[in-house]
C-alpha positions as CSV (number, residue, x, y, z in Angstrom):
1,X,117.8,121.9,135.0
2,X,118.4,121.3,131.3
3,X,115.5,122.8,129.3
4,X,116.7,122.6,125.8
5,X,119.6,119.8,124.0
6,X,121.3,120.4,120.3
7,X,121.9,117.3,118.7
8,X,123.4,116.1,115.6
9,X,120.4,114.6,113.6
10,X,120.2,110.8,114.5
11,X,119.9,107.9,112.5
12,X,117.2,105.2,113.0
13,X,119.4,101.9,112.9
14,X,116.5,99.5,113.0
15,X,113.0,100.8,111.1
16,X,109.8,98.9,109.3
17,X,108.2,101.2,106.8
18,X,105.9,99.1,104.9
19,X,104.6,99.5,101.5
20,X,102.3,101.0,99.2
21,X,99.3,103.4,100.8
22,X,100.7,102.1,104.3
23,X,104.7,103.5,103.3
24,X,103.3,107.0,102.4
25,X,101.4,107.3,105.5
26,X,104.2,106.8,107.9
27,X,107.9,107.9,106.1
28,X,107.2,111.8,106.5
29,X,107.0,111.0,109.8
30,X,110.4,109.3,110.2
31,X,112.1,111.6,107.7
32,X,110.7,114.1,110.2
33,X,113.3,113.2,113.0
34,X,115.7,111.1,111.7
35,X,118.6,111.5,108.4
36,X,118.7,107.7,107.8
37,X,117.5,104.7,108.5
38,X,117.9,100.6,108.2
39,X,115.0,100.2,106.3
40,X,113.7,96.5,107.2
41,X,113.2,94.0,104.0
42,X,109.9,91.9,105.6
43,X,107.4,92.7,102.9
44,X,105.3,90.7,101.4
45,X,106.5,89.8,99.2
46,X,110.0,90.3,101.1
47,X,112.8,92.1,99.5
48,X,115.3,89.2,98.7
49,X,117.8,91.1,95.7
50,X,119.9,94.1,95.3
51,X,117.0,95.0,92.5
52,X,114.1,94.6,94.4
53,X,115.7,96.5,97.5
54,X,116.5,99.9,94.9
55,X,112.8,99.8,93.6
56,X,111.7,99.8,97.2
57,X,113.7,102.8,98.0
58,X,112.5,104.4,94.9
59,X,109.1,104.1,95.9
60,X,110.3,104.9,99.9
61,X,111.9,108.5,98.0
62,X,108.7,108.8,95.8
63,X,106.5,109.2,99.0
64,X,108.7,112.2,100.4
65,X,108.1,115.8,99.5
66,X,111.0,117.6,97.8
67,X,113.9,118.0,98.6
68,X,114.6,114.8,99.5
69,X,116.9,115.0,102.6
70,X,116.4,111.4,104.3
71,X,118.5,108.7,103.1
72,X,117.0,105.1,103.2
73,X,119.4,102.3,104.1
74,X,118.4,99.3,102.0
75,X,118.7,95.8,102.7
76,X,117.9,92.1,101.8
77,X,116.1,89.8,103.4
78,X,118.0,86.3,104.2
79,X,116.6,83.1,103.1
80,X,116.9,79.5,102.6
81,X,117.5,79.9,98.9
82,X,119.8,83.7,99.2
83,X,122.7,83.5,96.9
84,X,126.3,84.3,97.5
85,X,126.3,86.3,94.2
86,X,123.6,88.2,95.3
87,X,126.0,89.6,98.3
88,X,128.6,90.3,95.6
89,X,126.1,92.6,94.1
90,X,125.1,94.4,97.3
91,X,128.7,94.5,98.2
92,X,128.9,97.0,95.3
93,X,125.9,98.7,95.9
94,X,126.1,102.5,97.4
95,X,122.3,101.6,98.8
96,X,121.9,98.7,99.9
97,X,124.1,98.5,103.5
98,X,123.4,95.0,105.1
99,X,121.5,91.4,105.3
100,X,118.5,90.9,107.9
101,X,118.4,87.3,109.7
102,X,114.7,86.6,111.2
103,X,114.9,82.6,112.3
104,X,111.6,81.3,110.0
105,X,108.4,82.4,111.9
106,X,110.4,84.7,114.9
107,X,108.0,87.7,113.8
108,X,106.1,89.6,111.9
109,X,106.5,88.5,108.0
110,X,108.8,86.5,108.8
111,X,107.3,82.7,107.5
112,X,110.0,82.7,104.8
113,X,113.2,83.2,107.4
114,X,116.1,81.0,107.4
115,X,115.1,77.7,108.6
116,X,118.5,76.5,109.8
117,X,121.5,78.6,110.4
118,X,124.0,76.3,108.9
119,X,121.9,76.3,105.8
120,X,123.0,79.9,104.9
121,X,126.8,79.1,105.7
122,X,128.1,79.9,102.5
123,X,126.1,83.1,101.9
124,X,127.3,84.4,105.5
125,X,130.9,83.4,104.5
126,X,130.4,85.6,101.5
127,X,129.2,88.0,103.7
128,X,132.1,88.2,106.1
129,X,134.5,88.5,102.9
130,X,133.0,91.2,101.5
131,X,132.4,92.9,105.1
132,X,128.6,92.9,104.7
133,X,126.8,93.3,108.1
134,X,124.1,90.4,109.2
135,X,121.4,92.4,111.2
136,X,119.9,89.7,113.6
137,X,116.7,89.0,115.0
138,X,118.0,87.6,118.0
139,X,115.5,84.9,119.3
140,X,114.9,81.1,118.7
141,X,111.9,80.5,117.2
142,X,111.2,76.7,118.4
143,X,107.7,76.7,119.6
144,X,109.0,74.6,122.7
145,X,111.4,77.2,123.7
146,X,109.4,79.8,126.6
147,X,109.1,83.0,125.0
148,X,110.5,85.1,127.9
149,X,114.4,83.0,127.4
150,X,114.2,83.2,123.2
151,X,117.0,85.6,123.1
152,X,119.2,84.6,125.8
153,X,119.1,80.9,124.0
154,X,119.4,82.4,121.0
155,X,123.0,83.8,121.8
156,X,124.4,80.3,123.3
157,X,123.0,78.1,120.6
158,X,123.4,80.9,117.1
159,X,125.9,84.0,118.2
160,X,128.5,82.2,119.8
161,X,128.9,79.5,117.1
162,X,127.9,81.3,114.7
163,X,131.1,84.5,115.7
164,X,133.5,81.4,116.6
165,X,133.2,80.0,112.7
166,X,133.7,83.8,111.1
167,X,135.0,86.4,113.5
168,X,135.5,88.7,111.1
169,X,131.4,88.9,110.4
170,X,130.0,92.0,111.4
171,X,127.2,91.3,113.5
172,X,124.6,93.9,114.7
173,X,121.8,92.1,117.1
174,X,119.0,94.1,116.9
175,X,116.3,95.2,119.6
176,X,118.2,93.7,122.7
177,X,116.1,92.8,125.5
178,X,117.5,91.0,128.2
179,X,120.7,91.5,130.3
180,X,122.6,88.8,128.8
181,X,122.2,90.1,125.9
182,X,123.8,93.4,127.5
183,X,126.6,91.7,129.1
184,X,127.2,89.7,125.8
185,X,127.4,93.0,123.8
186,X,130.0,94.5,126.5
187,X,131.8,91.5,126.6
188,X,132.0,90.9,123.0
189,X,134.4,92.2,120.0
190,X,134.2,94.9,118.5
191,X,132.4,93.2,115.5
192,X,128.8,93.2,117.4
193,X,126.7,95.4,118.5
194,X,123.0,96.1,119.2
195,X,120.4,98.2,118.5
196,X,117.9,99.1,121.6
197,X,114.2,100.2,121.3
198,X,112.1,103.5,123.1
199,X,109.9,101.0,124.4
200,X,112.5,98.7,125.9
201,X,113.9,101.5,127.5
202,X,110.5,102.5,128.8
203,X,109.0,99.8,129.6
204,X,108.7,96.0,131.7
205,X,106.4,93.7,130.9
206,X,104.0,95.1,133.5
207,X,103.1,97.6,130.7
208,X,101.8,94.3,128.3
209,X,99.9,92.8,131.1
210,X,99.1,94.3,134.1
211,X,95.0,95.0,134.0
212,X,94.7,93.2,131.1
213,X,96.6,92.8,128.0
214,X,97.6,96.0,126.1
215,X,97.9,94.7,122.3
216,X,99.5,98.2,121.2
217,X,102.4,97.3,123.5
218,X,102.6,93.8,122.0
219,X,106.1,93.3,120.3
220,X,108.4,90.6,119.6
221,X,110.5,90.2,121.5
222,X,108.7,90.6,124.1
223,X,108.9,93.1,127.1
224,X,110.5,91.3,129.8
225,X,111.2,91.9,133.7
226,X,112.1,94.7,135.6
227,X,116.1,93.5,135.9
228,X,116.1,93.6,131.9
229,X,114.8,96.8,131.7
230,X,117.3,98.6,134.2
231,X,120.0,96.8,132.5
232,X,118.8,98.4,129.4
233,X,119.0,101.7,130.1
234,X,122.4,101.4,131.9
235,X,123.6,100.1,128.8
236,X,122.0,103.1,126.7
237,X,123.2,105.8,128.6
238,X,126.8,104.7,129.1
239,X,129.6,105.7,127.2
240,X,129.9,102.2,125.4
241,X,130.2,103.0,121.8
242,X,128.1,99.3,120.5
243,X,124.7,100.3,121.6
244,X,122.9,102.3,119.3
245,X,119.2,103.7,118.7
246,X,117.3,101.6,116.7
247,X,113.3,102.1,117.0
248,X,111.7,99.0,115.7
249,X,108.9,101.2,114.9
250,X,106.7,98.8,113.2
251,X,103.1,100.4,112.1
252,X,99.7,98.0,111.9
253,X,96.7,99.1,111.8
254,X,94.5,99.0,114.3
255,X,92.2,96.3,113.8
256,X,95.2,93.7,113.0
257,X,96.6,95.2,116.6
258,X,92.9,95.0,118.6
259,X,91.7,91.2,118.1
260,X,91.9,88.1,119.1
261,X,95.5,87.1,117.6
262,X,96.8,90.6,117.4
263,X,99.9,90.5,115.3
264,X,103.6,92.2,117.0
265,X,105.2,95.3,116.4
266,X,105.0,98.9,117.8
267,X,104.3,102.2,116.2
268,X,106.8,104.5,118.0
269,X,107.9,107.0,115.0
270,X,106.0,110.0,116.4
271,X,107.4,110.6,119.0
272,X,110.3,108.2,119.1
273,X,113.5,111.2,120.1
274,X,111.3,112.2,122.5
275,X,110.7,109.3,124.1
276,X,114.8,108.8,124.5
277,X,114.9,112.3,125.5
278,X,112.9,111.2,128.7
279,X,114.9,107.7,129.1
280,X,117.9,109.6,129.1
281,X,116.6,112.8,131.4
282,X,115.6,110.0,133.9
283,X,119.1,108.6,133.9
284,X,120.8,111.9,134.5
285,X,122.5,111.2,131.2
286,X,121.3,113.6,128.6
287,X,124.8,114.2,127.8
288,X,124.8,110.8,126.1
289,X,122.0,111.1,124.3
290,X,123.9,112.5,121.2
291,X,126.1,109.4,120.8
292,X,123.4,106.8,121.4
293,X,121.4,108.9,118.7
294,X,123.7,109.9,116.1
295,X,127.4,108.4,116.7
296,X,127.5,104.8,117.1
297,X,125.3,103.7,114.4
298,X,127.0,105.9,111.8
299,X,130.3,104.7,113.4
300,X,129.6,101.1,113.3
301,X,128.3,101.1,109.5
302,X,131.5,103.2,108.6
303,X,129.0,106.2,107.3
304,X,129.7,110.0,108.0
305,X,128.4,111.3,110.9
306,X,125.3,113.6,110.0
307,X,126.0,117.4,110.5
308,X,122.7,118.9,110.4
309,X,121.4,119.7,114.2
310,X,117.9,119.5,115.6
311,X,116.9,121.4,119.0
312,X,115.0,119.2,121.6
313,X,113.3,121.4,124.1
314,X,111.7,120.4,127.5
315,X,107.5,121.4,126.7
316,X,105.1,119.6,127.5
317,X,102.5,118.4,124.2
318,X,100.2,115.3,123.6
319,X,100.8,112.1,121.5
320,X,97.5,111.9,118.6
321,X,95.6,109.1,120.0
322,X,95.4,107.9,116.4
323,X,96.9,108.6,113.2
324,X,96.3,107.5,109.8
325,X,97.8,104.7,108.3
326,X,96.3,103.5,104.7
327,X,92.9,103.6,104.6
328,X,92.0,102.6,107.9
329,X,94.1,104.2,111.3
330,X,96.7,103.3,114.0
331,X,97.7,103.6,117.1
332,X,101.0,104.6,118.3
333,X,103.0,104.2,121.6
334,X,101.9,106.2,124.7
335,X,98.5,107.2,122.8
336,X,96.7,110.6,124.0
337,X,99.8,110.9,126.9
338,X,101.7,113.7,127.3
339,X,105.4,113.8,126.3
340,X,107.8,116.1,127.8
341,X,110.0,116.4,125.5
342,X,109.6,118.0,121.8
343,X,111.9,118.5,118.4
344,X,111.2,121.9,117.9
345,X,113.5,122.4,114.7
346,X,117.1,122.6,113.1
Protein backbone atom coordinates (compact mmCIF):
# COMPACT_ATOMS: atom_id res chain seq x y z
CA UNK A 1 0.00 0.00 0.00
CA UNK A 2 1.18 3.45 -1.05
CA UNK A 3 1.60 5.71 2.11
CA UNK A 4 3.35 8.65 0.75
CA UNK A 5 3.22 10.35 -3.34
CA UNK A 6 5.93 13.23 -4.61
CA UNK A 7 4.35 15.34 -7.01
CA UNK A 8 5.29 18.21 -9.07
CA UNK A 9 3.34 21.18 -7.51
CA UNK A 10 -0.01 21.46 -9.46
CA UNK A 11 -1.71 24.14 -10.98
CA UNK A 12 -5.43 25.14 -10.20
CA UNK A 13 -6.85 25.50 -13.87
CA UNK A 14 -10.22 26.79 -12.82
CA UNK A 15 -10.27 29.10 -9.33
CA UNK A 16 -12.71 32.14 -7.88
CA UNK A 17 -10.82 34.24 -5.45
CA UNK A 18 -12.99 37.15 -4.83
CA UNK A 19 -12.05 40.52 -3.77
CA UNK A 20 -11.18 42.80 -1.13
CA UNK A 21 -11.43 41.45 2.80
CA UNK A 22 -13.04 38.17 1.09
CA UNK A 23 -9.52 37.74 -1.44
CA UNK A 24 -7.21 37.98 1.61
CA UNK A 25 -9.02 35.47 3.54
CA UNK A 26 -8.89 32.67 1.08
CA UNK A 27 -5.49 33.13 -1.47
CA UNK A 28 -2.98 31.92 1.34
CA UNK A 29 -4.81 29.09 1.26
CA UNK A 30 -4.67 28.31 -2.47
CA UNK A 31 -1.02 29.61 -2.74
CA UNK A 32 -0.71 26.97 -0.06
CA UNK A 33 -1.07 23.96 -2.54
CA UNK A 34 -1.08 25.13 -5.81
CA UNK A 35 1.93 27.34 -8.13
CA UNK A 36 -0.78 28.86 -10.36
CA UNK A 37 -4.02 29.31 -10.99
CA UNK A 38 -6.90 30.65 -13.70
CA UNK A 39 -8.05 33.21 -11.66
CA UNK A 40 -11.94 33.68 -12.59
CA UNK A 41 -12.89 37.46 -13.77
CA UNK A 42 -16.85 37.39 -12.13
CA UNK A 43 -16.48 40.34 -9.83
CA UNK A 44 -18.58 42.78 -9.28
CA UNK A 45 -17.89 44.77 -10.95
CA UNK A 46 -16.41 41.97 -13.46
CA UNK A 47 -13.00 42.33 -14.83
CA UNK A 48 -13.70 43.18 -18.52
CA UNK A 49 -9.86 44.82 -19.75
CA UNK A 50 -6.31 43.84 -19.81
CA UNK A 51 -6.07 46.99 -17.13
CA UNK A 52 -8.54 46.02 -14.80
CA UNK A 53 -7.34 42.20 -14.85
CA UNK A 54 -3.29 43.54 -13.78
CA UNK A 55 -4.85 45.71 -10.84
CA UNK A 56 -6.70 42.63 -9.71
CA UNK A 57 -3.63 40.55 -9.63
CA UNK A 58 -1.83 43.35 -7.98
CA UNK A 59 -4.15 43.33 -5.23
CA UNK A 60 -4.30 39.13 -5.53
CA UNK A 61 -0.10 39.56 -4.95
CA UNK A 62 -0.63 42.23 -2.26
CA UNK A 63 -2.57 39.77 -0.01
CA UNK A 64 0.36 37.09 -0.13
CA UNK A 65 3.18 37.10 2.34
CA UNK A 66 6.66 37.54 0.88
CA UNK A 67 8.14 35.91 -1.20
CA UNK A 68 5.68 35.74 -3.55
CA UNK A 69 5.86 32.27 -5.11
CA UNK A 70 2.20 31.77 -6.66
CA UNK A 71 1.58 33.08 -9.99
CA UNK A 72 -2.05 34.28 -10.71
CA UNK A 73 -3.31 33.59 -14.21
CA UNK A 74 -5.48 36.58 -15.24
CA UNK A 75 -8.30 36.78 -17.44
CA UNK A 76 -11.25 38.82 -18.91
CA UNK A 77 -14.56 38.50 -18.54
CA UNK A 78 -16.59 38.16 -22.03
CA UNK A 79 -19.40 40.40 -22.73
CA UNK A 80 -21.97 41.73 -25.06
CA UNK A 81 -19.90 44.93 -25.59
CA UNK A 82 -15.87 43.02 -25.32
CA UNK A 83 -13.78 44.49 -27.94
CA UNK A 84 -11.53 42.82 -30.41
CA UNK A 85 -8.77 45.35 -29.51
CA UNK A 86 -9.05 44.50 -26.19
CA UNK A 87 -7.88 40.73 -27.14
CA UNK A 88 -5.01 42.35 -29.12
CA UNK A 89 -3.94 43.82 -25.83
CA UNK A 90 -4.16 40.61 -23.83
CA UNK A 91 -2.62 38.87 -26.68
CA UNK A 92 0.44 40.77 -25.59
CA UNK A 93 0.12 40.56 -22.18
CA UNK A 94 2.61 38.06 -20.06
CA UNK A 95 -0.48 37.98 -17.34
CA UNK A 96 -3.42 37.85 -18.56
CA UNK A 97 -3.75 34.05 -20.28
CA UNK A 98 -7.41 33.67 -21.57
CA UNK A 99 -11.24 34.91 -21.97
CA UNK A 100 -14.12 33.33 -19.61
CA UNK A 101 -17.62 32.62 -21.50
CA UNK A 102 -20.60 32.42 -18.78
CA UNK A 103 -23.98 32.37 -21.05
CA UNK A 104 -25.86 35.69 -19.22
CA UNK A 105 -27.29 34.47 -15.86
CA UNK A 106 -25.60 30.56 -16.04
CA UNK A 107 -24.07 31.40 -12.39
CA UNK A 108 -22.83 33.10 -9.83
CA UNK A 109 -22.10 36.96 -11.12
CA UNK A 110 -22.82 36.20 -14.05
CA UNK A 111 -26.00 38.70 -15.02
CA UNK A 112 -23.72 40.57 -17.46
CA UNK A 113 -22.64 37.21 -19.68
CA UNK A 114 -22.92 37.07 -23.30
CA UNK A 115 -26.39 37.07 -24.17
CA UNK A 116 -26.13 35.42 -27.60
CA UNK A 117 -23.14 33.53 -28.84
CA UNK A 118 -23.15 34.98 -32.34
CA UNK A 119 -23.03 38.39 -30.72
CA UNK A 120 -19.34 37.95 -29.72
CA UNK A 121 -18.39 36.44 -33.23
CA UNK A 122 -15.86 38.92 -34.08
CA UNK A 123 -14.18 39.06 -30.64
CA UNK A 124 -13.92 35.08 -30.73
CA UNK A 125 -12.51 35.42 -34.33
CA UNK A 126 -9.91 37.67 -32.85
CA UNK A 127 -9.45 35.29 -30.34
CA UNK A 128 -8.73 32.28 -32.51
CA UNK A 129 -6.11 34.58 -34.53
CA UNK A 130 -4.23 35.53 -31.82
CA UNK A 131 -4.49 31.89 -30.19
CA UNK A 132 -6.29 33.25 -27.07
CA UNK A 133 -8.15 30.45 -25.16
CA UNK A 134 -12.13 30.85 -24.49
CA UNK A 135 -12.65 29.16 -21.00
CA UNK A 136 -16.42 28.02 -21.13
CA UNK A 137 -19.12 27.68 -18.77
CA UNK A 138 -20.59 24.99 -20.38
CA UNK A 139 -24.51 25.10 -19.82
CA UNK A 140 -27.51 26.84 -21.47
CA UNK A 141 -28.96 29.20 -19.50
CA UNK A 142 -32.69 29.23 -20.92
CA UNK A 143 -34.92 28.99 -18.01
CA UNK A 144 -37.04 26.36 -19.96
CA UNK A 145 -34.15 24.08 -20.47
CA UNK A 146 -34.18 21.24 -17.18
CA UNK A 147 -31.20 21.96 -15.22
CA UNK A 148 -29.96 18.32 -15.07
CA UNK A 149 -29.46 18.37 -19.52
CA UNK A 150 -27.91 22.26 -19.48
CA UNK A 151 -24.51 20.96 -20.42
CA UNK A 152 -25.19 18.23 -22.61
CA UNK A 153 -27.53 20.92 -24.71
CA UNK A 154 -25.10 23.20 -24.29
CA UNK A 155 -22.49 21.24 -26.45
CA UNK A 156 -25.05 20.37 -29.50
CA UNK A 157 -26.50 23.90 -29.72
CA UNK A 158 -22.88 26.25 -28.71
CA UNK A 159 -19.52 23.72 -28.97
CA UNK A 160 -20.22 22.05 -32.05
CA UNK A 161 -21.10 25.18 -34.05
CA UNK A 162 -19.33 27.18 -32.36
CA UNK A 163 -15.61 24.68 -33.14
CA UNK A 164 -17.16 24.01 -36.80
CA UNK A 165 -16.97 28.14 -37.60
CA UNK A 166 -13.17 28.44 -36.01
CA UNK A 167 -11.36 25.20 -35.41
CA UNK A 168 -8.41 26.71 -34.66
CA UNK A 169 -10.08 28.33 -31.31
CA UNK A 170 -8.70 26.86 -28.30
CA UNK A 171 -11.48 25.80 -26.27
CA UNK A 172 -11.16 24.73 -22.57
CA UNK A 173 -14.87 23.69 -21.11
CA UNK A 174 -14.63 23.97 -17.75
CA UNK A 175 -16.11 21.87 -14.74
CA UNK A 176 -17.39 18.93 -16.89
CA UNK A 177 -20.18 17.07 -15.51
CA UNK A 178 -21.86 14.73 -17.52
CA UNK A 179 -20.64 11.78 -19.74
CA UNK A 180 -21.27 13.48 -22.85
CA UNK A 181 -19.38 15.92 -22.06
CA UNK A 182 -16.64 13.16 -21.39
CA UNK A 183 -17.09 11.34 -24.56
CA UNK A 184 -17.19 14.83 -26.37
CA UNK A 185 -13.77 15.79 -24.83
CA UNK A 186 -12.22 12.22 -25.93
CA UNK A 187 -13.72 12.44 -29.16
CA UNK A 188 -12.78 15.87 -29.86
CA UNK A 189 -9.44 17.70 -31.32
CA UNK A 190 -6.88 18.49 -29.74
CA UNK A 191 -8.05 22.15 -29.31
CA UNK A 192 -10.53 21.33 -26.31
CA UNK A 193 -10.32 20.21 -23.20
CA UNK A 194 -11.86 20.29 -19.78
CA UNK A 195 -11.29 21.04 -16.45
CA UNK A 196 -12.99 18.58 -13.68
CA UNK A 197 -13.81 19.52 -10.05
CA UNK A 198 -13.01 17.48 -6.38
CA UNK A 199 -16.54 17.49 -5.88
CA UNK A 200 -17.58 16.06 -9.18
CA UNK A 201 -15.26 13.50 -8.67
CA UNK A 202 -16.67 12.82 -5.20
CA UNK A 203 -19.80 13.20 -5.46
CA UNK A 204 -23.65 12.37 -7.21
CA UNK A 205 -26.40 14.26 -6.62
CA UNK A 206 -27.47 12.06 -3.75
CA UNK A 207 -24.93 14.29 -1.78
CA UNK A 208 -27.28 17.69 -2.67
CA UNK A 209 -30.41 16.01 -1.71
CA UNK A 210 -30.78 12.98 -0.03
CA UNK A 211 -32.19 13.95 3.67
CA UNK A 212 -32.69 17.22 2.73
CA UNK A 213 -31.00 19.73 0.76
CA UNK A 214 -27.29 20.36 1.65
CA UNK A 215 -26.74 24.16 0.39
CA UNK A 216 -22.78 23.80 0.99
CA UNK A 217 -22.88 21.24 -1.83
CA UNK A 218 -24.95 23.45 -4.04
CA UNK A 219 -22.96 24.28 -7.28
CA UNK A 220 -23.69 25.10 -10.80
CA UNK A 221 -23.66 22.88 -12.62
CA UNK A 222 -25.21 20.85 -10.72
CA UNK A 223 -24.19 17.31 -9.24
CA UNK A 224 -25.79 14.94 -11.45
CA UNK A 225 -26.38 10.95 -11.48
CA UNK A 226 -24.42 8.24 -10.46
CA UNK A 227 -23.40 7.21 -14.46
CA UNK A 228 -21.90 10.91 -14.65
CA UNK A 229 -20.03 10.62 -11.78
CA UNK A 230 -18.25 7.16 -12.68
CA UNK A 231 -17.67 8.55 -16.05
CA UNK A 232 -15.89 11.26 -14.31
CA UNK A 233 -13.49 9.69 -12.57
CA UNK A 234 -12.61 7.27 -15.42
CA UNK A 235 -11.86 10.19 -17.37
CA UNK A 236 -9.64 11.71 -14.51
CA UNK A 237 -7.58 8.94 -13.92
CA UNK A 238 -6.83 7.86 -17.38
CA UNK A 239 -3.93 8.61 -19.34
CA UNK A 240 -5.89 11.15 -21.60
CA UNK A 241 -3.80 14.23 -21.70
CA UNK A 242 -7.23 16.91 -22.08
CA UNK A 243 -8.60 16.48 -18.59
CA UNK A 244 -7.07 18.57 -16.14
CA UNK A 245 -7.67 19.66 -12.35
CA UNK A 246 -9.54 22.62 -12.13
CA UNK A 247 -11.21 23.16 -8.52
CA UNK A 248 -14.01 25.68 -9.01
CA UNK A 249 -13.44 26.53 -5.52
CA UNK A 250 -15.82 29.34 -5.12
CA UNK A 251 -15.92 30.82 -1.37
CA UNK A 252 -19.54 32.47 0.09
CA UNK A 253 -20.03 33.07 3.17
CA UNK A 254 -22.20 31.31 5.08
CA UNK A 255 -25.28 33.06 5.42
CA UNK A 256 -25.51 33.78 1.48
CA UNK A 257 -24.97 29.65 1.37
CA UNK A 258 -27.63 28.77 4.44
CA UNK A 259 -31.14 30.59 3.27
CA UNK A 260 -33.81 30.40 1.39
CA UNK A 261 -32.27 31.17 -2.20
CA UNK A 262 -28.76 30.09 -1.35
CA UNK A 263 -26.48 31.30 -4.01
CA UNK A 264 -23.90 28.34 -6.03
CA UNK A 265 -20.46 27.59 -5.64
CA UNK A 266 -18.30 25.42 -3.36
CA UNK A 267 -15.40 26.22 -1.06
CA UNK A 268 -13.02 23.27 -1.71
CA UNK A 269 -9.42 25.07 -1.44
CA UNK A 270 -8.54 23.49 1.93
CA UNK A 271 -8.26 20.51 1.25
CA UNK A 272 -8.71 20.41 -2.46
CA UNK A 273 -5.16 17.86 -3.34
CA UNK A 274 -6.33 15.93 -0.89
CA UNK A 275 -9.53 15.31 -1.93
CA UNK A 276 -7.96 14.01 -5.51
CA UNK A 277 -5.55 12.17 -3.53
CA UNK A 278 -8.55 10.01 -2.36
CA UNK A 279 -10.51 10.08 -5.89
CA UNK A 280 -7.43 8.82 -7.29
CA UNK A 281 -6.42 6.16 -4.30
CA UNK A 282 -10.05 4.84 -4.97
CA UNK A 283 -9.43 4.25 -8.62
CA UNK A 284 -6.17 2.45 -8.06
CA UNK A 285 -4.59 5.24 -10.12
CA UNK A 286 -2.40 7.32 -7.94
CA UNK A 287 0.11 7.05 -10.57
CA UNK A 288 -1.95 9.51 -12.53
CA UNK A 289 -2.44 11.80 -10.16
CA UNK A 290 0.70 13.86 -11.21
CA UNK A 291 -0.39 14.49 -14.75
CA UNK A 292 -4.09 15.30 -13.98
CA UNK A 293 -2.47 17.79 -11.27
CA UNK A 294 0.45 19.28 -12.79
CA UNK A 295 0.91 18.18 -16.61
CA UNK A 296 -2.04 18.84 -18.74
CA UNK A 297 -3.00 22.14 -17.71
CA UNK A 298 0.50 23.53 -18.04
CA UNK A 299 0.65 21.58 -21.27
CA UNK A 300 -2.45 22.82 -22.75
CA UNK A 301 -1.75 26.63 -21.96
CA UNK A 302 1.81 26.08 -23.46
CA UNK A 303 3.38 27.11 -19.82
CA UNK A 304 6.44 25.33 -18.18
CA UNK A 305 5.81 22.56 -16.18
CA UNK A 306 6.34 23.58 -12.34
CA UNK A 307 9.52 21.97 -10.86
CA UNK A 308 9.04 22.46 -7.31
CA UNK A 309 7.63 19.08 -5.56
CA UNK A 310 5.15 18.67 -2.63
CA UNK A 311 4.96 15.22 -0.52
CA UNK A 312 1.27 13.89 0.00
CA UNK A 313 1.28 11.40 2.76
CA UNK A 314 -1.56 8.91 3.75
CA UNK A 315 -2.60 10.50 7.70
CA UNK A 316 -5.51 10.82 8.74
CA UNK A 317 -6.59 14.88 10.02
CA UNK A 318 -9.95 16.83 10.09
CA UNK A 319 -11.35 19.52 7.69
CA UNK A 320 -12.18 23.06 10.09
CA UNK A 321 -15.77 23.02 10.24
CA UNK A 322 -15.57 26.75 9.47
CA UNK A 323 -13.01 29.18 8.42
CA UNK A 324 -12.97 32.72 8.11
CA UNK A 325 -13.89 34.48 5.19
CA UNK A 326 -14.31 38.61 5.57
CA UNK A 327 -15.89 39.51 8.36
CA UNK A 328 -18.33 36.93 8.80
CA UNK A 329 -17.25 32.80 8.11
CA UNK A 330 -17.55 29.87 5.68
CA UNK A 331 -18.02 26.62 5.17
CA UNK A 332 -15.95 24.40 3.12
CA UNK A 333 -16.43 20.96 1.47
CA UNK A 334 -16.57 17.79 3.71
CA UNK A 335 -16.82 20.22 6.98
CA UNK A 336 -15.52 18.61 10.37
CA UNK A 337 -14.81 15.03 8.14
CA UNK A 338 -11.79 13.44 8.20
CA UNK A 339 -9.45 13.39 5.13
CA UNK A 340 -6.95 10.80 4.58
CA UNK A 341 -4.80 12.34 2.83
CA UNK A 342 -2.46 15.43 3.80
CA UNK A 343 0.38 17.85 1.97
CA UNK A 344 2.87 17.61 4.44
CA UNK A 345 5.58 19.89 2.59
CA UNK A 346 8.09 20.41 -0.39
Amino acid sequence: MTNEITITRPDDMHLHLRDGAALASVVGTSASQFARAIVMPNLKPSVTSVELALSYRKRILDCLPEPKKFNPLMTLYLTDNTSPDEIALLAKNEYVHAVKYYPAGATTNSDQGVTSIERVYPVIEKMADLDVPLLSHGEISDAEVDIFDREEIFIDSVLIPLMGRYPELKIVFEHITTEQAVQFIEQGPETIAATITPQHLMFNRNALLVGGIKSHNYCLPVLKREKHHLALVTAATSSHTRFFLGTDSAPHERKTKENACGCAGIYSAPAAIEFYTEVFERADALDKLEAFASFNGADFYRLPRNEEKIIIRKQSWQIPGTVSFADGSCIPLKAGETCSWKIVGP
